[in-house]
C-alpha positions in Angstrom: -2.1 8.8 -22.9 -1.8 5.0 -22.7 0.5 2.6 -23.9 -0.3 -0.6 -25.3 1.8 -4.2 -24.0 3.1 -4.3 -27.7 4.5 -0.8 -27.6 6.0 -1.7 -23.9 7.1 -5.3 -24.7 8.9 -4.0 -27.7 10.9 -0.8 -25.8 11.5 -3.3 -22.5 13.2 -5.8 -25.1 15.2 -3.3 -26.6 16.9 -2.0 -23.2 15.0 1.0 -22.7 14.9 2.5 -19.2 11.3 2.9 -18.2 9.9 4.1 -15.1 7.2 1.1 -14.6 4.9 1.7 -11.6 2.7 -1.8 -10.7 -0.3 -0.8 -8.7 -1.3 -4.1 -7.9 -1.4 -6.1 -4.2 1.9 -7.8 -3.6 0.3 -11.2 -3.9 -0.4 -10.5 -7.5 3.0 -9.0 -8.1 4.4 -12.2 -6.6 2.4 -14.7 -9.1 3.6 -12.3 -12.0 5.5 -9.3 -12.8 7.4 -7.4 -15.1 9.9 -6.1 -13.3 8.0 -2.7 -11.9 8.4 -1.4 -8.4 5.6 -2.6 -6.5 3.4 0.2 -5.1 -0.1 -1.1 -4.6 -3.0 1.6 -5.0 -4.0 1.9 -1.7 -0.5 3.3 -0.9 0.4 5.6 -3.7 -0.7 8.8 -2.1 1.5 8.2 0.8 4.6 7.4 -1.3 4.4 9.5 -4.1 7.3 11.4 -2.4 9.4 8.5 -3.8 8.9 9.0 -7.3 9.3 13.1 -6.8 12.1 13.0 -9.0 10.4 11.4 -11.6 7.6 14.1 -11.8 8.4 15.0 -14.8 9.6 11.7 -16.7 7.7 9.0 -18.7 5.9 7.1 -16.1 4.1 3.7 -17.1 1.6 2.6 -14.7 -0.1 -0.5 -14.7 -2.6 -3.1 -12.7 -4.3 -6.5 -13.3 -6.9 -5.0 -16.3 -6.2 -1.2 -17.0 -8.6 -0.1 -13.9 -6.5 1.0 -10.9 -3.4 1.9 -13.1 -6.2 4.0 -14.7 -7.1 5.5 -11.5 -3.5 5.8 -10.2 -2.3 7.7 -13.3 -5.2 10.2 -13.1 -4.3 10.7 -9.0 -0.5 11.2 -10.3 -1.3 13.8 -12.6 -3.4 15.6 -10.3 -0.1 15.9 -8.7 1.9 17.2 -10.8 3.2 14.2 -12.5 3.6 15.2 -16.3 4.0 11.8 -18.5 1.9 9.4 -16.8 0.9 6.3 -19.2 -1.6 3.5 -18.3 -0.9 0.0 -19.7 -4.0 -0.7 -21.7 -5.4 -4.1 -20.6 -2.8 -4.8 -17.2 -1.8 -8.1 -17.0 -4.3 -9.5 -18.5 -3.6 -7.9 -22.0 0.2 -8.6 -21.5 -0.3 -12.5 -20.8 -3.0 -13.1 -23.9 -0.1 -11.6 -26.3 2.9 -12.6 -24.3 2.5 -15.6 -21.9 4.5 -15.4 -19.1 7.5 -14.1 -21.1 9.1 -11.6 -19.4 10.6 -8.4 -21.4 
């Protein structure tokens, strides 16, 4: 299931502790971010063992547009990960609404 920036922007603000995954390259992560731990898509299979004990939490994954978050959270739950969400519309969807406010 997916989660929309409202929805994420809204449970950030309020304090909520959520696992947030960003799948991007670190150059992107460096020109904007929301505070997720940076593991870009071409390394997720190899470090999967660090979010082991988070296999079966809420895990928000996201990217630039929705398409390798989308493809990371369908690799994640083919490994056992239980509560993967994809941020509908990355980045993109989360500067139209938001700017460059952080949560």
């Amino acid at each position: 299931m997916d989660i929309n920036v409202q929805e994420l922007h809204k449970r950030l603000a309020a304090g909520e502790k959520i696992n947030l995954i960003d799948v991007r390259e670190n150059w992107e992560n460096q020109e904007f971010n929301i505070g997720g731990q940076l593991i870009p898509l071409g390394e997720l299979m190899n470090r999967l063992y660090e979010l082991e004990d988070h296999k079966n939490d809420e895990i928000v994954v996201y990217c630039r547009s929705g398409n390798r978050s989308g493809m990371a959270q369908a690799l994640m739950q083919a490994q056992g990960f239980k509560n993967v969400r994809n941020l509908s519309g990355g980045m993109l969807a989360w500067r139209d609404t938001f700017g460059d406010a952080k949560p």
